[in-house]
SERO-4910 file (N, C-alpha, C, O; in steps of 0.05 Angstrom, whole numbers):
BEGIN
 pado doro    nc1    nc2    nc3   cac1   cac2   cac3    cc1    cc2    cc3    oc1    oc2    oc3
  Unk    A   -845  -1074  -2830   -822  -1069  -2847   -803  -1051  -2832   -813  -1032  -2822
  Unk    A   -774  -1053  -2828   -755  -1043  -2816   -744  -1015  -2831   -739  -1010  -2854
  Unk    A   -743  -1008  -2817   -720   -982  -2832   -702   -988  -2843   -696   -977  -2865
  Unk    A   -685  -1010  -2831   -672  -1012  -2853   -669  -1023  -2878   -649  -1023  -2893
  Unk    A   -692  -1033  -2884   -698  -1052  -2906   -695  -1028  -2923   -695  -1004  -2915
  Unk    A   -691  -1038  -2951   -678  -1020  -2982   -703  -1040  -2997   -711  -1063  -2990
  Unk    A   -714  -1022  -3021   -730  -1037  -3030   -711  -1043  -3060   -693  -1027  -3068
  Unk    A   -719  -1066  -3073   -698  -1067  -3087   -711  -1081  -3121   -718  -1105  -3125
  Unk    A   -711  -1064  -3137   -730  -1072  -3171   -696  -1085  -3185   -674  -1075  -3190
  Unk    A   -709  -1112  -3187   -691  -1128  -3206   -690  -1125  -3229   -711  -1138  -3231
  Unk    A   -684  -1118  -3255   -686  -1116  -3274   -663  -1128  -3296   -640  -1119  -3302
  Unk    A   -680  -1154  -3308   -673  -1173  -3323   -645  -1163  -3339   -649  -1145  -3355
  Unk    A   -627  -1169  -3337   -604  -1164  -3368   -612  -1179  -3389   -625  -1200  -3388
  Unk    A   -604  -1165  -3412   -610  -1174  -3435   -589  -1192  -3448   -566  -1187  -3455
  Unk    A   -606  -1216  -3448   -599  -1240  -3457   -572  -1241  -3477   -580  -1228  -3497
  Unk    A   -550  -1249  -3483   -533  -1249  -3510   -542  -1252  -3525   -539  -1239  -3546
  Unk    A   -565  -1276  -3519   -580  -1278  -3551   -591  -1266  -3566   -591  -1271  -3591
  Unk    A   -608  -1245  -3552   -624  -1226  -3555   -600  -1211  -3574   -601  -1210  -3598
  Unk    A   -576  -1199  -3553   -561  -1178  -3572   -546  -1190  -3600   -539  -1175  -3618
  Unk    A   -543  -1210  -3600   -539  -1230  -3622   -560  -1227  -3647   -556  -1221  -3670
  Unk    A   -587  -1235  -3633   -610  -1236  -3656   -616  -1198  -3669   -633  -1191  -3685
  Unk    A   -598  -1181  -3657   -607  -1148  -3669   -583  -1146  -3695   -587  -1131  -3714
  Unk    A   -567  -1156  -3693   -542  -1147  -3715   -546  -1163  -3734   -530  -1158  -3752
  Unk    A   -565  -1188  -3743   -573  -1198  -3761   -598  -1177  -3784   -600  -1175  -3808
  Unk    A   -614  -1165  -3760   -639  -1153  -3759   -634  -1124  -3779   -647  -1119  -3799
  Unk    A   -608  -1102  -3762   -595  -1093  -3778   -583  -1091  -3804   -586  -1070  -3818
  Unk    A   -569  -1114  -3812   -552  -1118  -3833   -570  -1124  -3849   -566  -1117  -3872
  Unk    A   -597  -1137  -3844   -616  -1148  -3874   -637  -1120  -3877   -653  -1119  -3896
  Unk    A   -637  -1100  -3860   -652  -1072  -3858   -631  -1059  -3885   -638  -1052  -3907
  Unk    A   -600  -1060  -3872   -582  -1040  -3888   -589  -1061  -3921   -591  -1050  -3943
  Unk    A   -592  -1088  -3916   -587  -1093  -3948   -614  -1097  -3960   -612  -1108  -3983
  Unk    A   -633  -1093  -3954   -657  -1085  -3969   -650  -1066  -3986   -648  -1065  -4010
  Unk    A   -643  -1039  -3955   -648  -1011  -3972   -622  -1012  -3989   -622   -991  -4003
  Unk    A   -602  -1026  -3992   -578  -1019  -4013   -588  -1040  -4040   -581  -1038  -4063
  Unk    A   -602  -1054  -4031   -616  -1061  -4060   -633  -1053  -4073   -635  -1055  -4097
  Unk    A   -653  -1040  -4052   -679  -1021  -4072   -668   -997  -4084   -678   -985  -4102
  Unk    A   -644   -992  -4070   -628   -965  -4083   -611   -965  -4103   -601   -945  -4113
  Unk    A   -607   -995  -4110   -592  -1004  -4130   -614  -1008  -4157   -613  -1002  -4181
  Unk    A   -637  -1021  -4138   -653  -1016  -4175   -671   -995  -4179   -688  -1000  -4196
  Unk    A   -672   -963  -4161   -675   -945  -4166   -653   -927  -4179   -657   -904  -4186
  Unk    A   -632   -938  -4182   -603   -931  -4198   -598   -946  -4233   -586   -939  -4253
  Unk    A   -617   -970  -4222   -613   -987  -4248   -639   -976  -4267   -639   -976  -4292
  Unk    A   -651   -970  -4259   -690   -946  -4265   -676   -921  -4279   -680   -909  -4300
  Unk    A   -664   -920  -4265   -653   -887  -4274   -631   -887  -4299   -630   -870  -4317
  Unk    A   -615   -909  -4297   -593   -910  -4328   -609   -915  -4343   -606   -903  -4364
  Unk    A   -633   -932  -4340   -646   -935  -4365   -661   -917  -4376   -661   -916  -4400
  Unk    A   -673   -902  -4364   -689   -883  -4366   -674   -864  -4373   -683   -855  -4394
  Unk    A   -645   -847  -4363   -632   -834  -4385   -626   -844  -4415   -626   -827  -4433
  Unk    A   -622   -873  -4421   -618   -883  -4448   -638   -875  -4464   -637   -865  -4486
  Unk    A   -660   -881  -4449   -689   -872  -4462   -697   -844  -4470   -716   -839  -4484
  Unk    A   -679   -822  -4457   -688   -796  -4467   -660   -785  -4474   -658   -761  -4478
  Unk    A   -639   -801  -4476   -620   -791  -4497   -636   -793  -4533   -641   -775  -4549
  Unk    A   -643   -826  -4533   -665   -820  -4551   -679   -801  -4565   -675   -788  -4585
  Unk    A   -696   -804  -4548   -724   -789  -4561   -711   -755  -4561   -723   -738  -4573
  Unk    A   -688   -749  -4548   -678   -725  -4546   -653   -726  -4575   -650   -706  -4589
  Unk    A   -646   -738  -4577   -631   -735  -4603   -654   -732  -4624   -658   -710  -4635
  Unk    A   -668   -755  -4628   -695   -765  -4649   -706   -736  -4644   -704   -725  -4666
  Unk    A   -716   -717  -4625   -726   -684  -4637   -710   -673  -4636   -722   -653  -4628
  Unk    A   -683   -666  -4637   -667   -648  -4646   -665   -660  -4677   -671   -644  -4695
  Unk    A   -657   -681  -4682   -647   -687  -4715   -674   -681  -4730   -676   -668  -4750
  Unk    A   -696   -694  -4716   -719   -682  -4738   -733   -661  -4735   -754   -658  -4747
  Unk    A   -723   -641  -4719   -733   -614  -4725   -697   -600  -4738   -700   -577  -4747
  Unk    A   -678   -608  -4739   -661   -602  -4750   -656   -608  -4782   -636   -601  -4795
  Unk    A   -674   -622  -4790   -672   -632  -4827   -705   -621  -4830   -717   -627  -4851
  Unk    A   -718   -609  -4812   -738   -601  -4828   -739   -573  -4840   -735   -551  -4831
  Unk    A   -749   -584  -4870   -756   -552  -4888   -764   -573  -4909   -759   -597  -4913
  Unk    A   -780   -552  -4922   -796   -570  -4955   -806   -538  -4974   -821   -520  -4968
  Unk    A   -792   -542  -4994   -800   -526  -5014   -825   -526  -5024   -836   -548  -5026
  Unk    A   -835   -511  -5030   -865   -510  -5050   -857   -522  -5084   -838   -509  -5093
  Unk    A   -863   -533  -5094   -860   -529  -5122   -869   -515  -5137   -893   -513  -5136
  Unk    A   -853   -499  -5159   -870   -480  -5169   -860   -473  -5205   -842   -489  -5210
  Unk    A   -862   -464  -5217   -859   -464  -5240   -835   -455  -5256   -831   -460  -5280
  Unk    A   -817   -440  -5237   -781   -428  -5240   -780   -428  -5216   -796   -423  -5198
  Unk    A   -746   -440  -5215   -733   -437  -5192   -719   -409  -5181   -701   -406  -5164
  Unk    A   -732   -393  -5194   -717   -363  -5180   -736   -360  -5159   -729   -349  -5139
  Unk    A   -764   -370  -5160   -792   -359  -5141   -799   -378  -5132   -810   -395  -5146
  Unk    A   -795   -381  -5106   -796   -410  -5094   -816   -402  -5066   -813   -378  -5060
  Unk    A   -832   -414  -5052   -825   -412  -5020   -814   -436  -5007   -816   -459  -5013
  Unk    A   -806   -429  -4992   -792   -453  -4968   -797   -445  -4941   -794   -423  -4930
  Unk    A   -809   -472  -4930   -804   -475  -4901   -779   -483  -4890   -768   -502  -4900
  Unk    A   -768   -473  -4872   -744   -477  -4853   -746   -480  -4824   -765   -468  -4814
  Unk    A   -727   -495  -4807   -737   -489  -4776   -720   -464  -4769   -727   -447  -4752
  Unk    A   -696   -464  -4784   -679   -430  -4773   -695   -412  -4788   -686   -389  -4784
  Unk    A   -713   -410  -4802   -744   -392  -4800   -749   -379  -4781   -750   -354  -4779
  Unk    A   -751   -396  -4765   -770   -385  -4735   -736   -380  -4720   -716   -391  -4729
  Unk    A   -736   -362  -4698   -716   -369  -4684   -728   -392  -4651   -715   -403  -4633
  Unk    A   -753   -392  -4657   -764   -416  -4638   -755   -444  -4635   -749   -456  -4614
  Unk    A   -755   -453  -4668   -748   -474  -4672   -717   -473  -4675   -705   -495  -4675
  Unk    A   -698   -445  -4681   -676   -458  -4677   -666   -468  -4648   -649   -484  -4641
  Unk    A   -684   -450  -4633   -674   -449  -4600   -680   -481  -4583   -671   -490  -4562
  Unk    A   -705   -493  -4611   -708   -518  -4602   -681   -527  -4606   -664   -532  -4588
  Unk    A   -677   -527  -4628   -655   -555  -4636   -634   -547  -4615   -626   -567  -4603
  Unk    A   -621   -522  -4606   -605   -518  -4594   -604   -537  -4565   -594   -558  -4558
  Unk    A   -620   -519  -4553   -636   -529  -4520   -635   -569  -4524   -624   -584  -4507
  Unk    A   -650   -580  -4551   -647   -616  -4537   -624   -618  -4549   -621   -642  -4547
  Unk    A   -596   -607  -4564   -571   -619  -4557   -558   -616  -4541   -541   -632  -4534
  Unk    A   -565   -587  -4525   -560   -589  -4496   -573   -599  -4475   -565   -594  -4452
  Unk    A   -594   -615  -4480   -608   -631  -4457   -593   -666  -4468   -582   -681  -4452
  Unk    A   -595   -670  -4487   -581   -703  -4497   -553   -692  -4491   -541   -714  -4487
  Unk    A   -531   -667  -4487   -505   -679  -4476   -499   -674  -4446   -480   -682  -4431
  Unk    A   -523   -657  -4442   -524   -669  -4408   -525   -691  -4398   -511   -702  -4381
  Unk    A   -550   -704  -4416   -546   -735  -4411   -528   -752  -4412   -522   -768  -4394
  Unk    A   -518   -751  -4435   -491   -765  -4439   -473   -766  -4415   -460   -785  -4407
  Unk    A   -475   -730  -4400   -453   -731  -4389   -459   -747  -4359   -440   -754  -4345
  Unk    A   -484   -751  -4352   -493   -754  -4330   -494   -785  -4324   -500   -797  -4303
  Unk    A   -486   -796  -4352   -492   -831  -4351   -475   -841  -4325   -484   -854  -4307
  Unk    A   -438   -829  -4326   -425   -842  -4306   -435   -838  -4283   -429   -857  -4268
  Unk    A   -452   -815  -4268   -463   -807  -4246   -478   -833  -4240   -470   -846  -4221
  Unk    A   -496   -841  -4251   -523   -863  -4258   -504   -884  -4251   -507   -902  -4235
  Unk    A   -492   -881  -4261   -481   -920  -4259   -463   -914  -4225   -466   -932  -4209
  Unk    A   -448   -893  -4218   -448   -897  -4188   -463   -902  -4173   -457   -915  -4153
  Unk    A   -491   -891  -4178   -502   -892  -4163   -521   -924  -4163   -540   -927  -4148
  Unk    A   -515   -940  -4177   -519   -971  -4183   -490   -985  -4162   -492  -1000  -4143
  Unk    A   -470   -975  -4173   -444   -984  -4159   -445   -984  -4130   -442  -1005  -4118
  Unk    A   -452   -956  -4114   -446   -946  -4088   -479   -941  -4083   -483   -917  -4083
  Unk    A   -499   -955  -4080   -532   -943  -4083   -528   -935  -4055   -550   -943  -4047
  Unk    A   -515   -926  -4034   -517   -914  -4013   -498   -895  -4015   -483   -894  -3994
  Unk    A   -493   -883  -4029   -479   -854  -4037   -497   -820  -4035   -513   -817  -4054
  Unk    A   -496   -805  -4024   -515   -793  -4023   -503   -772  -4050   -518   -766  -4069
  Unk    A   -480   -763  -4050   -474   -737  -4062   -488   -742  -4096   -504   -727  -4107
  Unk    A   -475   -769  -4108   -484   -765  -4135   -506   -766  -4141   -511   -755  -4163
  Unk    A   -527   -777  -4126   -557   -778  -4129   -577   -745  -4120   -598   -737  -4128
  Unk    A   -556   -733  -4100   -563   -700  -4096   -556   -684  -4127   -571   -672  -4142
  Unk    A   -528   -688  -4128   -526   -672  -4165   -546   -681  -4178   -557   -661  -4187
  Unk    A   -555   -697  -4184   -569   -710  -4212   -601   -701  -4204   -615   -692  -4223
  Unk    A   -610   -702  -4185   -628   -688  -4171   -633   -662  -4175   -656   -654  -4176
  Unk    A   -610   -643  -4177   -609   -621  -4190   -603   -611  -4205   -611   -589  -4212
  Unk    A   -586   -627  -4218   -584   -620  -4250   -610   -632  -4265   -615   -620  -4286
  Unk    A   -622   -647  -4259   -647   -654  -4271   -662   -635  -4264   -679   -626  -4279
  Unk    A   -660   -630  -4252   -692   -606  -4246   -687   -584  -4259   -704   -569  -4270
  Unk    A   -665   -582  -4257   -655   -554  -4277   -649   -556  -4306   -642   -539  -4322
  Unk    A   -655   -583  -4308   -658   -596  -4340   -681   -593  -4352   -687   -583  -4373
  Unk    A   -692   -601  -4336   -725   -614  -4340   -739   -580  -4341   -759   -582  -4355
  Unk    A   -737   -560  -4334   -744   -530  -4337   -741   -515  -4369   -752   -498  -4382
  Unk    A   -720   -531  -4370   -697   -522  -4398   -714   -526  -4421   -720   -508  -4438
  Unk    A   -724   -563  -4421   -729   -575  -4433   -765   -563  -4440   -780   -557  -4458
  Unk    A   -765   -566  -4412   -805   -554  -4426   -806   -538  -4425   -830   -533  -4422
  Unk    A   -787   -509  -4424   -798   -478  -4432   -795   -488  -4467   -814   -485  -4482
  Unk    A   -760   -502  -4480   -762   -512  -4501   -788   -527  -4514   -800   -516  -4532
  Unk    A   -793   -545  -4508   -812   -558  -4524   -840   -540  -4513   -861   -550  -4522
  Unk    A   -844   -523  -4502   -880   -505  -4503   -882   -486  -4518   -901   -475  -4528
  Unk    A   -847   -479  -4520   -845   -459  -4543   -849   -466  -4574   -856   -453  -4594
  Unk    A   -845   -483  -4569   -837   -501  -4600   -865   -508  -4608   -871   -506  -4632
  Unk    A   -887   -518  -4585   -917   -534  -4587   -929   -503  -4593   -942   -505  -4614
  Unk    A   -931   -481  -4585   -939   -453  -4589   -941   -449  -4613   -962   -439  -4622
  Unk    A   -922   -455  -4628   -904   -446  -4663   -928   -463  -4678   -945   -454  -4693
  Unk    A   -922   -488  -4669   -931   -512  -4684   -966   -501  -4684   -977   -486  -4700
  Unk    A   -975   -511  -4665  -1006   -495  -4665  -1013   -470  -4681  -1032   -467  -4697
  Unk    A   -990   -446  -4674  -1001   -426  -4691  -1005   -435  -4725  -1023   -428  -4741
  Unk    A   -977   -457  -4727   -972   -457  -4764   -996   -481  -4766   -998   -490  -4789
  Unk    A  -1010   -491  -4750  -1032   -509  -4761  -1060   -488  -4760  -1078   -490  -4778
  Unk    A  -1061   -478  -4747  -1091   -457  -4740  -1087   -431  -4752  -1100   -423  -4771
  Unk    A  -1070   -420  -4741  -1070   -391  -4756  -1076   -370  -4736  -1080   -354  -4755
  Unk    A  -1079   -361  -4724  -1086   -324  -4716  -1104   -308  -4738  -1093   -304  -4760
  Unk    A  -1132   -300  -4735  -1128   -285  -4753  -1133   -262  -4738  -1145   -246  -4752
  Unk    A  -1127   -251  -4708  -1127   -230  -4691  -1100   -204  -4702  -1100   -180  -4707
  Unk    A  -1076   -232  -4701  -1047   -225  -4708  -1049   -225  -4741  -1034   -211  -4754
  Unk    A  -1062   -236  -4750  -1054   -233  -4789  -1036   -262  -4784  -1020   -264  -4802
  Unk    A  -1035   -280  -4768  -1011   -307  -4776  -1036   -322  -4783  -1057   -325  -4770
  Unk    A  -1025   -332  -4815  -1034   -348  -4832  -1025   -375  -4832  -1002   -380  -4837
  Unk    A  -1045   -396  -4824  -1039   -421  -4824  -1014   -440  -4854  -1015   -436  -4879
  Unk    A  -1004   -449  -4845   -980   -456  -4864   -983   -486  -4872   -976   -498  -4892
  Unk    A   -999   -493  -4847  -1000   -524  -4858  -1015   -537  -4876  -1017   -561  -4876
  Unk    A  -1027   -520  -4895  -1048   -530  -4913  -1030   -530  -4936  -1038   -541  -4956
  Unk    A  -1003   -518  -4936   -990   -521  -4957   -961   -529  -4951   -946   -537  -4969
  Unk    A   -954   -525  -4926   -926   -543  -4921   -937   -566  -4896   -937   -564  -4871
  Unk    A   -947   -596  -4917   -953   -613  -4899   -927   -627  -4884   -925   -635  -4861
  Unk    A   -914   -628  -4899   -893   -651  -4889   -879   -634  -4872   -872   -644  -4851
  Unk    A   -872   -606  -4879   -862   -593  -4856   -873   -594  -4826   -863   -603  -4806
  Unk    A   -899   -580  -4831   -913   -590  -4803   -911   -617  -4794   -906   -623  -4771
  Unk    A   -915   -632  -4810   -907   -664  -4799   -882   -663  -4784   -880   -675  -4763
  Unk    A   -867   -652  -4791   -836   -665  -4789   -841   -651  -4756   -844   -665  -4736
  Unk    A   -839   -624  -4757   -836   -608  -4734   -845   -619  -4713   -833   -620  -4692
  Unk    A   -876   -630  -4718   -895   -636  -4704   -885   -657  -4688   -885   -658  -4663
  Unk    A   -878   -672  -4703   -865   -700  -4694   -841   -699  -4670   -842   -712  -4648
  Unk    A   -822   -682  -4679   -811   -673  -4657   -810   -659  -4638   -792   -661  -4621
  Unk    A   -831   -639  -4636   -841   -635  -4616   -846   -652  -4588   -836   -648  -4566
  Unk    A   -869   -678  -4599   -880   -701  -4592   -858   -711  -4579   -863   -716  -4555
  Unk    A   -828   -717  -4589   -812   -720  -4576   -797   -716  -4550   -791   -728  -4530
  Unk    A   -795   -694  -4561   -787   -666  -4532   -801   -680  -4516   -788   -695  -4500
  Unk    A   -834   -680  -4514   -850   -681  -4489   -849   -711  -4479   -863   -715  -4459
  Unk    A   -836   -732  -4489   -818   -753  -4488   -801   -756  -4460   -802   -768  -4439
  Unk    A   -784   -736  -4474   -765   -727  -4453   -765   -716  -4432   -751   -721  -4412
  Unk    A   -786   -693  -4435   -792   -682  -4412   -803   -699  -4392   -794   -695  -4369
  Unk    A   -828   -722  -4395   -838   -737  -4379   -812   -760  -4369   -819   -773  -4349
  Unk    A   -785   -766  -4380   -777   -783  -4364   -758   -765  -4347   -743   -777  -4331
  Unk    A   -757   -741  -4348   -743   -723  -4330   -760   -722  -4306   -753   -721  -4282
  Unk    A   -781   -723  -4312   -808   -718  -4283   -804   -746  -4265   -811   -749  -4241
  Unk    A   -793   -765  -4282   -800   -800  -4268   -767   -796  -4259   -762   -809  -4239
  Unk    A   -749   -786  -4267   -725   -790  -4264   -725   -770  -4238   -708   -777  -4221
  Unk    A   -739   -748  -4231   -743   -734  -4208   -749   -746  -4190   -735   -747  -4170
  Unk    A   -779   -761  -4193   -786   -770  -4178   -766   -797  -4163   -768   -803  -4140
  Unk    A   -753   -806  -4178   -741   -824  -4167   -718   -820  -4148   -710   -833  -4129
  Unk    A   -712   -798  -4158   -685   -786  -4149   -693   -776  -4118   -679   -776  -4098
  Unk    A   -723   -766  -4120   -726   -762  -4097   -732   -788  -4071   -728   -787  -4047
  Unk    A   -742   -808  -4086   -750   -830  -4065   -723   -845  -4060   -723   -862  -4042
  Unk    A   -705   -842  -4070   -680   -855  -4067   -658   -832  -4042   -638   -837  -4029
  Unk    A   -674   -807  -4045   -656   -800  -4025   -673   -793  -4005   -660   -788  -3985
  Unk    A   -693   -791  -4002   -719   -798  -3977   -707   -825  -3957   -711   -828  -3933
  Unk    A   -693   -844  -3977   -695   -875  -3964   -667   -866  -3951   -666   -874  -3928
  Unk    A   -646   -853  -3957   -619   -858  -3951   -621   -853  -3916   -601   -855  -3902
***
């Protein structure tokens, strides 16, 4: 071998076709993920519809509940009320402010169906839900606390069980309670989603 010889590594160019066959490869990568993000957007409107619901349904029925005792003159009555407790009024308060968050959050939801590769409105809703979803179950554990005490009783505290004589009240309350925790579980699925949709972006 000479000195002057150069040693020399050929290395193939890449074919047009090759660079041809990557921008197909691409574009059906980008439109998967703008479609799984689209019905992680279409998951999520519905799923707010669903706890405007059940979030109106326990505010109105812990908001019409109270039931009188009947009793022999109407000067001496007892009555159950939910502005009784200030628990239960703080319920009814707290899910009309969790159902008009919702409301307000619907147009957010539907961008993010429109533009499902949008990052910003899917980050708000991400956080306003979480900071919803806190709201909602200090509300409804407070409310399940009440409820338990007026079915069982304390007799540590002197609180006397109520529900042996205001049934329908306990019903009513109870029921909406049940609700709340409705809501709260599609806030946890509406999290979770919120987070796998911006994991993907």
């Amino acid at each position: 071998m000479k000195s002057g010889d150069h040693a020399a590594i050929d290395v193939p160019a890449e074919s047009s076709a090759a660079v041809k066959g990557k921008a197909p490869l691409i574009a059906s990568q980008r439109e998967e993920k703008r479609g799984l993000n689209r019905g992680f957007g279409i998951a999520d409107f519905l799923l707010r519809l669903g706890a405007i619901i059940s979030t109106i349904a326990a505010a109105a029925t812990m908001g019409t509940s109270d039931e009188t005792l009947p009793l022999f003159t109407q000067f001496f009555q007892f009555e159950a009320s939910f502005d009784d407790l200030p628990t239960f009024l703080y319920f009814v308060i707290a899910m009309a402010l969790v159902g008009g968050y919702l409301l307000l959050s619907l147009p957010f939801s539907i961008v993010t169906i429109v533009r499902p590769i949008a990052v910003a409105p899917r980050l708000l809703l991400f956080i306003l839900d979480t900071v919803t979803l806190t709201f909602a179950t200090a509300a409804s554990g407070a409310a399940a606390a009440i409820v338990y005490l007026a079915e069982t009783g304390n007799p540590n505290t002197n609180w006397l069980a109520i529900c042996d004589q205001f049934e329908d009240f306990c019903s009513t309350v109870s029921g909406a309670v049940v609700a709340s925790f409705v809501t709260v579980v599609v806030f946890v699925v509406l999290v979770i989603l919120s987070g796998f949709a911006l994991k993907r972006q």
